[in-house]
C-alpha positions in Angstrom: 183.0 92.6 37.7 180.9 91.7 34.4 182.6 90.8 31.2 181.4 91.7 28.1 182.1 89.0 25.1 181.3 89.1 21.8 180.6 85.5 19.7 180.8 86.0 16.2 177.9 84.7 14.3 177.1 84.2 10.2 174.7 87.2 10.5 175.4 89.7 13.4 177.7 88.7 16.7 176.4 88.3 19.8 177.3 90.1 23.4 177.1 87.9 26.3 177.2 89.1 30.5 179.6 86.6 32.1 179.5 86.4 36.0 182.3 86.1 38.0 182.5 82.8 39.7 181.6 83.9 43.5 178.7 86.3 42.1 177.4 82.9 40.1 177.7 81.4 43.0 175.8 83.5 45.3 173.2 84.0 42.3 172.7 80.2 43.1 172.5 79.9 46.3 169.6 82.9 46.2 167.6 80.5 43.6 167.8 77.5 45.5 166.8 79.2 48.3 163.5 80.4 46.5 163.1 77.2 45.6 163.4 75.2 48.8 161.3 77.7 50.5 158.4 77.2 48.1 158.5 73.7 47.8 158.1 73.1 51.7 156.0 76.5 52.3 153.3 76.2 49.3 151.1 73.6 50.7 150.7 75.3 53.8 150.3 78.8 51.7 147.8 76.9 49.2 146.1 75.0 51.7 141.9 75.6 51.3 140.2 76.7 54.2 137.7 74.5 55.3 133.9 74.1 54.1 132.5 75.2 57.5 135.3 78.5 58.0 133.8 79.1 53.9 130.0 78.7 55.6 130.7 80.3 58.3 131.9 83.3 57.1 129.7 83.6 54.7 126.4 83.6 56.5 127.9 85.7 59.7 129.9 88.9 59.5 130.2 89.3 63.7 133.8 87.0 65.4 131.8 85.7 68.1 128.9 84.7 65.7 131.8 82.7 63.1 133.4 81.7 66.6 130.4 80.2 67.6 129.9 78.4 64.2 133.0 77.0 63.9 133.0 75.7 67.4 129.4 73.7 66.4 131.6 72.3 63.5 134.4 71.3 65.3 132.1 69.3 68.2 130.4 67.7 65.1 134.2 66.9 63.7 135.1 65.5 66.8 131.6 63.1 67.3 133.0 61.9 63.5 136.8 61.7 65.3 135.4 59.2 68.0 133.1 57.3 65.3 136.1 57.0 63.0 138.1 56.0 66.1 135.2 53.4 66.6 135.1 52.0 63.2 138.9 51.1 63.3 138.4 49.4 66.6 135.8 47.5 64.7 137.9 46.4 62.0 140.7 45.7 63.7 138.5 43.1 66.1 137.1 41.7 63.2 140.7 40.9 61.6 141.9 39.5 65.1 141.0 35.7 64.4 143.7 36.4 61.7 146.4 36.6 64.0 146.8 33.1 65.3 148.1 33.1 68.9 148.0 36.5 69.6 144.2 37.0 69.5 143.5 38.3 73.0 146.9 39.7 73.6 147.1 41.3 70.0 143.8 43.2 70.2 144.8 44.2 74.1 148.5 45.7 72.3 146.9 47.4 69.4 144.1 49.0 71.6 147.1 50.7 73.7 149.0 51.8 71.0 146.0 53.1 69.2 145.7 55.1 72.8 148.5 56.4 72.7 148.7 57.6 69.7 145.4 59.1 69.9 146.8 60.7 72.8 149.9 62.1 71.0 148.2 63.3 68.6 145.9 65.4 70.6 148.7 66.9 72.3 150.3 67.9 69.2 146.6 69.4 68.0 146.3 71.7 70.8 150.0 72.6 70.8 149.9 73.4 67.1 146.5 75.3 67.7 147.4 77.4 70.2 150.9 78.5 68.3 148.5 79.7 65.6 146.1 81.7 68.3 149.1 83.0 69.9 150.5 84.2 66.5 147.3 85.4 64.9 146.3 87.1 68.4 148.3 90.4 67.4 145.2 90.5 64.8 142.5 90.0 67.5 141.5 87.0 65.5 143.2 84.4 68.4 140.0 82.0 68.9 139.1 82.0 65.3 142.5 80.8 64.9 142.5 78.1 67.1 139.2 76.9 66.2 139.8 76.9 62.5 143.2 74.9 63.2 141.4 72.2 65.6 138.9 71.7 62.9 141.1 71.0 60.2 143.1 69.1 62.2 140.1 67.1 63.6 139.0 66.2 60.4 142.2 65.4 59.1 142.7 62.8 61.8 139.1 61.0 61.1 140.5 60.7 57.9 143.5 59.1 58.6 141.5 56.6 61.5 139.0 55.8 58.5 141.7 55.6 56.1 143.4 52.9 58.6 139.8 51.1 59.1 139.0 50.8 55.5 142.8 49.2 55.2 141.8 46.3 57.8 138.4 46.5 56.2 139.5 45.1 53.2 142.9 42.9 54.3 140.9 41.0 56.5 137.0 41.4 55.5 135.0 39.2 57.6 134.2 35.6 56.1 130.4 34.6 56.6 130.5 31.2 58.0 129.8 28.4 55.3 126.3 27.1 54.4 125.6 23.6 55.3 
């Protein structure tokens, strides 16, 4: 039930709509709702698609020909994946003489936590891939799917590794013996 009020004012009064409590309330809940849904949705729903899924469907208008280009993309990702993965290896051996007492030991830790990691996080790739080719497959779009979603996710990871390599990189740079 609405209420109409009028608020006297020098020149002409004013009507106001005042909600009832428990239609205010559900008003707000309906907003918040919007709100809460945007803020965790819209990165996903703004998210650019990547270069080679722009290249790729640009120069080729047949699936299997895009399938086939996105799938040269994502081998080239992943050689970039195992350099990254390289290059913190690297930097992670060059900061060892830091830590005193652990060297050996340290190194020998960190390389099987990186593993596993690496190993998690291709689990969690291929499980969030195929989610997206089982969803999309309705469309008949499936492998595009899953190939567009390893990609990203491919080159998101090298990213972080590089990210994480650049970090030792520079905590830890390696120290040219002195001159005599």
């Amino acid at each position: 039930m609405l209420r109409r009020v009028s608020i006297p004012d020098d020149q002409s009064p004013v009507t106001c709509t005042i909600l009832p409590p428990h239609t205010w309330n559900t008003l707000m809940r309906i907003i918040v709702t919007i709100i809460l849904f945007a803020a965790f949705h819209a990165p996903a729903l703004l998210a650019a698609p990547d270069p080679a899924e722009i290249r790729c469907g640009a120069n080729f208008s047949d699936t299997q020909d895009i399938e086939r280009c996105l799938a040269e993309a994502l081998a080239q990702a992943e050689q970039k994946l195992a350099q990254a993965h390289e290059q913190l290896l690297k930097s992670l051996r060059q900061a060892q003489p830091r830590f005193q007492g652990l060297q050996d030991k340290a190194l020998s830790v960190v390389n099987k936590a990186l593993s596993k990691a690496q190993q998690a996080w291709s689990e969690f790739k291929d499980s969030q891939c195929s989610y997206l080719r089982d969803l999309h497959g309705t469309l008949g779009e499936d492998t595009l799917e899953h190939t567009a979603c390893a990609l990203k996710m491919v080159r998101e990871r090298t990213e972080d590794l590089l990210e994480e390599a650049r970090f030792w990189s520079e905590k830890f740079p390696v120290q040219e013996p002195p001159q005599p």
